[in-house]
N, C-alpha and C positions, 0 to 999 in steps of 0.2 A: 533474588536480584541483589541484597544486602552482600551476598556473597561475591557477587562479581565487583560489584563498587570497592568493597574490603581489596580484591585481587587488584583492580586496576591502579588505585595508591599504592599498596603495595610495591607493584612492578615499576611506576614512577620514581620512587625513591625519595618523593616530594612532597610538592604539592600539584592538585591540578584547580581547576576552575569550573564552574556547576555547567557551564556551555563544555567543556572537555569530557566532561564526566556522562553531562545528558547526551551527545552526540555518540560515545560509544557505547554507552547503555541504552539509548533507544534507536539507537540508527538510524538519527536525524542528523540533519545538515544543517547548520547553523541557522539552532533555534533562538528566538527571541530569548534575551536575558534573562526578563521576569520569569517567563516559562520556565527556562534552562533550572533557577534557583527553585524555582516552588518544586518540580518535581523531584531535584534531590534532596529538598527540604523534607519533603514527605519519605524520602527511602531510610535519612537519617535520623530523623530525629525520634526514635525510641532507643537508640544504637550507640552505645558508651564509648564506642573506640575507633570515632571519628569528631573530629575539631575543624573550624574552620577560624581562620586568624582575623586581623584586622584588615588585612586586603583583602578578605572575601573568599581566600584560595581555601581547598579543604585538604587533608590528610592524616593518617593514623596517628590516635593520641599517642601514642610510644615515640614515635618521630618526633611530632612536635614537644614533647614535655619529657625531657628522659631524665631530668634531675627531682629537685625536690616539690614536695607538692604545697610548700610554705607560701605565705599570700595569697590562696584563692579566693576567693571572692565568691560566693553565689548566691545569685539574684530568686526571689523565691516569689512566686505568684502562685494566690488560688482564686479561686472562682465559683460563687460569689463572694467579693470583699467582704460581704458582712453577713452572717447567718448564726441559728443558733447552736449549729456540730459542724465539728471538724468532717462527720460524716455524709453532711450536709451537701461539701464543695461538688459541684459540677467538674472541675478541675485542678490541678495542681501543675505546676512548671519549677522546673529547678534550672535555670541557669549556671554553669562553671565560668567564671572569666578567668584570665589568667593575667599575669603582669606582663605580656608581650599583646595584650588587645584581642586573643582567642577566644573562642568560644565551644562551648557543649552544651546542644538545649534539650534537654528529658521532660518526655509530659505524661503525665493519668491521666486518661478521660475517659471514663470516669475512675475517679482513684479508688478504687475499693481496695479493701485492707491488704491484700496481698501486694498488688501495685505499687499503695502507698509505702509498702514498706521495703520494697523493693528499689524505692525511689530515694528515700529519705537516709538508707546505710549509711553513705557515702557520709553523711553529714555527721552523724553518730558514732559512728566506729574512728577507732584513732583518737590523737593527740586536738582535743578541741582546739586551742592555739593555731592549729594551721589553719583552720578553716573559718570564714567569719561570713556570717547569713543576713541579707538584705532585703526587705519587705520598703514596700513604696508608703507602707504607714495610714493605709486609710481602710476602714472598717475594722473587723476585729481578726485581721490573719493571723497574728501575731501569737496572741493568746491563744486558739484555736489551736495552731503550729506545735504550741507547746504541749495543750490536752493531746493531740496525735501521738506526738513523741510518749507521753506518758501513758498511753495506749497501748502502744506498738511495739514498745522498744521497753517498759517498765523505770523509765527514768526521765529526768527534767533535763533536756539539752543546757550543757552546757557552752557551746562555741557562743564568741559574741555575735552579737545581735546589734544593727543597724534599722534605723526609721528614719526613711529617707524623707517624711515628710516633715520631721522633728528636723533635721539636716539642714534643709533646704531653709526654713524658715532661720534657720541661727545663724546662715549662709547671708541672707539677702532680706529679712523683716519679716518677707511675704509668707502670708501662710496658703497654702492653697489649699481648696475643698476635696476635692478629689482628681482621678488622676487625668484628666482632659482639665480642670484646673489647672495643674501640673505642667502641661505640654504646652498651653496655652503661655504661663510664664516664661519658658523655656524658650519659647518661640519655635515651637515642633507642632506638627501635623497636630490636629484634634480632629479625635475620633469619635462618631456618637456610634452606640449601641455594636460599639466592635466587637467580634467576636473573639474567642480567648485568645485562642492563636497571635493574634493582630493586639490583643493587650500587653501580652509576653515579650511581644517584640516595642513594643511604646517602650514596657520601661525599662528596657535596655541600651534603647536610644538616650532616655531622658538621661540615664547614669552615666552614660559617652559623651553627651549635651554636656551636663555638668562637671565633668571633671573636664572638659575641654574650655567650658565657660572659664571655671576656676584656675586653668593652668596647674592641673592636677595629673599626677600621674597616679596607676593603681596602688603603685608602693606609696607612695608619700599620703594617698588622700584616707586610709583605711582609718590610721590612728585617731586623726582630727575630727572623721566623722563619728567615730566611737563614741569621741570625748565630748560633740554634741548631741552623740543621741542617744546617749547612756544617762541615765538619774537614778540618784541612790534609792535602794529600795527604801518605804518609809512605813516604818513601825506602823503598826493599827493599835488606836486607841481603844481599848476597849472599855476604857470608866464609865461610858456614856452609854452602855449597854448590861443586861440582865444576866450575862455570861463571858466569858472569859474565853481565852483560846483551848484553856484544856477541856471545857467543856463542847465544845466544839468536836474537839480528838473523841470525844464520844460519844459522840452522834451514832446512829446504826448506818450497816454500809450497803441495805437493803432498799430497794425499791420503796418509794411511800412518795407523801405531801408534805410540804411545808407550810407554816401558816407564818407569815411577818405581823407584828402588832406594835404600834406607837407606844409610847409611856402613858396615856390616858385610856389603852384598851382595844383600841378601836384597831380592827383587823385594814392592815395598807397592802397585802401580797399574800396570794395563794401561786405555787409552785410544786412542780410534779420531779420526781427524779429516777432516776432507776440505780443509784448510788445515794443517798441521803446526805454521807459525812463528809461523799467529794463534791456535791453541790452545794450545798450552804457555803462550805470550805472557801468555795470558790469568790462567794463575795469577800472575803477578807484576808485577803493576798495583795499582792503588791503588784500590779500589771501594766501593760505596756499602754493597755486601752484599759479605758472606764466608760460604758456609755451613760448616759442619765435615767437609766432605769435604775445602776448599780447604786451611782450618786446620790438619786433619790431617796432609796432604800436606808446605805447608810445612816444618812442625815436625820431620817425619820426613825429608825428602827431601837428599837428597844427591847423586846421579847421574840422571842422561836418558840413555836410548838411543830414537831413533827409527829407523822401517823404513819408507821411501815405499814405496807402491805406484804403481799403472795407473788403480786408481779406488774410490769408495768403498763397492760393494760389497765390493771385495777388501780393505778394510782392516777393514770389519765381519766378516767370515767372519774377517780371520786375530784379530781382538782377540778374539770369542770360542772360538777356539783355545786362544788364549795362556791365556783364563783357567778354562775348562774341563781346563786341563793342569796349570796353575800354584797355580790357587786365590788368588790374591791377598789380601792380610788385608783393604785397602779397597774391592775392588769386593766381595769375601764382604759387609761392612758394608752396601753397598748394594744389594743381590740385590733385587730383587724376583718376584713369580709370573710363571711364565710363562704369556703367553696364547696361543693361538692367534687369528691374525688374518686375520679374513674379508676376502676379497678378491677381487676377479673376475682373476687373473692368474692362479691356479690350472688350468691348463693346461701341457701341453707344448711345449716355448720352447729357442730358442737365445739367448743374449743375447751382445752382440760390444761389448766393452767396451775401453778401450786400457791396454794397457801398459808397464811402463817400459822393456820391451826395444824395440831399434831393428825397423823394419820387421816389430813382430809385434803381434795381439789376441787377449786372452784372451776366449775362448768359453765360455759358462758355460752348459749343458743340465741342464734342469732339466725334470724328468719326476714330478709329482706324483701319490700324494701324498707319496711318500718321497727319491726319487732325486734328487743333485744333484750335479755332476761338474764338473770344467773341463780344457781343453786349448788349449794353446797353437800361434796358428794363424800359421805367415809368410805375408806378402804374396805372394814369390814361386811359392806353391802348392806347393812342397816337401815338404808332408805330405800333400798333398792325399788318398795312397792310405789312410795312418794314419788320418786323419779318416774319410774313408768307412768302414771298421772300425768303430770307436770309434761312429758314428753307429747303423750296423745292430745292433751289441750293445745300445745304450744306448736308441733307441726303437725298435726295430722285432722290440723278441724281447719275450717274455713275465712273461721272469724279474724280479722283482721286491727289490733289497737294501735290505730293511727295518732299520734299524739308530736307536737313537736320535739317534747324534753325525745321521745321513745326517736326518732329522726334525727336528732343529735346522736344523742349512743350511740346510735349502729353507724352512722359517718366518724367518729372517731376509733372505733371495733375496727370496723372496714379497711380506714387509712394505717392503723397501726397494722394489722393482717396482709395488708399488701405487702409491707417493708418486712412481714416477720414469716412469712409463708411455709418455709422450708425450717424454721425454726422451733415450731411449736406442735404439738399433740392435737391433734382434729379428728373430727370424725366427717365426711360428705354424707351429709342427710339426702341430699337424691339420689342416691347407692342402697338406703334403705328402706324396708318394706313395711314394717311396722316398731312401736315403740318398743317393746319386748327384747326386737334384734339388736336395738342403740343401748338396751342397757346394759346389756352383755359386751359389747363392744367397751361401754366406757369403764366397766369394770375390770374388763381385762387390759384396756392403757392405764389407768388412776394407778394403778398399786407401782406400777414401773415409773411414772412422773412422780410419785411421790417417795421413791427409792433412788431414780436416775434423771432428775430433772433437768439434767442439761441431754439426756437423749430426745430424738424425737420419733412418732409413729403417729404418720399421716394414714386413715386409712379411707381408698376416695379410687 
């Protein structure tokens, strides 16, 4: 149907109106408005090469925009504001505005990497200078936006960057909390628990709002809001610290734990990575957001100890170790409830994951809903008899060691296996008939995970 919409502007030579549009694409007779908008809203918006203007009319971007693509503007939303990966977001939205009041709105839901980067080109590719990127400024998009880019694309976005809630406040004093804050100021609709869709569209109001407030046009208001919501980046001190930047640059770039410790010793932060030298890294950069975990840290920190591992389940098992042992005063600060998370990997499973010892994989048997065990397996079958033991006790008897720490493990095993399913080396224990069959199985995937560890061989 994308196809005939395409044809129908086309043949107009224009523009037409979402009542024009929905009436000969649905072979309705003059349908209500709202209707009319939301259905072509839905036919367009994944669809690059259509625009609708400031009166609301739609037509092919070629038509409307045939010079240069200098001044654009785009307005950039994910969802949620705040999380701890970019991987994280629910959703992502790219707004185009143009300097005649146009629009193109592109969404991911869910953005997984192909999407997202399928989305984000536009911004990357070319002359940074044309293009300048706007965030509403509340939770951490920002910095997130930039880990994506460095993800995705192997480089730090360069085009300027806007915080519109940095803007707003050097605009008029007011600083607002978040973005029904924001609308609220503005004197625009507030929305509670809206859905993205309906957030996307807030803050495109709010940036129409404000440059109308201000007697701002797109071209004139781009520079001023730069020059408010731009701050020099600022050196990090590091006298106050037991290491240096370069020391830093040589961190390992492996999966492990980090341990944070005050100047008296005493351990303030246990943290897990699956990058070592781009997480720590991370606290001492120059960014758009700082939350009060980051702030904390600094302020307090004075020593680093990291532990690589083999892979990033094994560094989530050992961080919360470390802090089920240790208690930390900062991850205590950030505790939240524990859930139980549903998941179809809830089965009995070998997982063969690598190590950082030479020619060995750890095995990770996990026998739910309690049990969760590891053993370290060499290539050259050396434990081979050990293993077979180790297998017959642990699935093939009855006994069952219910323990809380043992109920922890396998909810963290379990949630990381959900996300990682299609990624990793397994074996399906209820496919097998006794221990003997699983040792042969784990010895003929170990030798190839520990050869080809980015390959995988599920076998279930």
């Amino acid at each position: 149907m994308i196809d005939r919409l395409l044809q129908l502007l086309q043949e107009a030579g224009g523009t037409l109106s979402s009542t024009e549009l929905a009436e000969a694409l649905f072979k309705v007779t003059s349908p209500p408005a709202a209707l009319a908008e939301q259905l072509v809203h839905t036919l367009v918006k994944d669809c690059d090469r259509v625009i609708k203007n400031s009166a609301g009319q739609w037509s092919l971007v070629s038509t409307a925009h045939p010079g240069s693509q200098r001044s654009v503007l785009y307005l950039c939303k994910a969802f949620p504001e705040r999380c701890s990966s970019w991987q994280a977001w629910q959703g992502f939205a790219l707004v185009q505005m143009q300097a005649d009041g146009s629009q193109v709105k592109r969404f991911a839901t869910p953005p997984n990497v192909a999407k997202l980067r399928t989305l984000l080109r536009p911004l990357i590719e070319g002359p940074a200078q044309d293009r300048i990127v706007l965030f509403d400024g509340f939770g951490n998009q920002i910095s997130l936006f930039r880990s994506a880019c460095r993800y995705l694309f192997g480089i730090d976005p360069e085009m300027p960057m806007i915080n519109f809630g940095r803007v707003f406040y050097a605009e008029t004093g007011e600083k607002p909390r978040n973005s029904q804050d924001l609308s609220s100021l503005l004197g625009l609709m507030v929305y509670d628990d809206a859905s993205f869709d309906l957030q996307v569209h807030t803050l495109t109001e709010q940036i129409q709002s404000a440059m109308q407030r201000w007697n701002h046009s797109l071209e004139s208001v781009l520079n001023r809001w730069l020059e408010q919501s731009t701050r020099p980046a600022v050196e990090i001190d590091f006298s106050c610290y037991s290491f240096d930047l370069d020391d830093l640059r040589l961190l390992p770039t492996g999966p492990g734990v980090y341990r944070f410790y005050d100047r008296s010793g005493d351990l303030l932060y246990v943290g897990k990575a699956r990058n070592l030298s781009a997480r720590i890294g991370s606290y001492f950069v120059a960014a758009e957001e700082l939350d009060d975990k980051v702030h904390t840290l600094r302020d307090r920190l004075y020593r680093i100890e990291t532990e690589p591992v083999g892979s990033e389940l094994e560094a989530l098992l050992l961080e919360q170790e470390w802090i089920e042992n240790e208690d930390p005063p900062v991850n205590r600060q950030l505790r939240v409830r524990k859930r139980l998370h549903k998941t179809r990997q809830r089965f009995a499973q070998i997982v063969l994951l690598p190590s950082l010892c030479k020619d060995t994989v750890r095995l990770y048997l996990l026998r739910p809903p309690f049990e969760l065990d590891t053993f370290m397996w060499a290539v050259d079958g050396s434990r081979r008899n050990e293993l077979k033991r180790v297998l017959e006790t642990f699935f093939f008897s009855t006994k069952i060691a219910k323990t809380d720490t043992a109920a922890w493990r396998m909810e963290i095993a379990t949630s990381w296996l959900s996300r990682h399913a299609e990624t990793v080396s397994r074996i399906d224990m209820r496919l097998i008939g006794s221990a003997a069959e699983a040792v042969r199985l784990v010895q003929a995937q170990a030798e190839n995970v520990v050869r080809y560890p980015a390959q995988v061989a599920i076998y279930r």
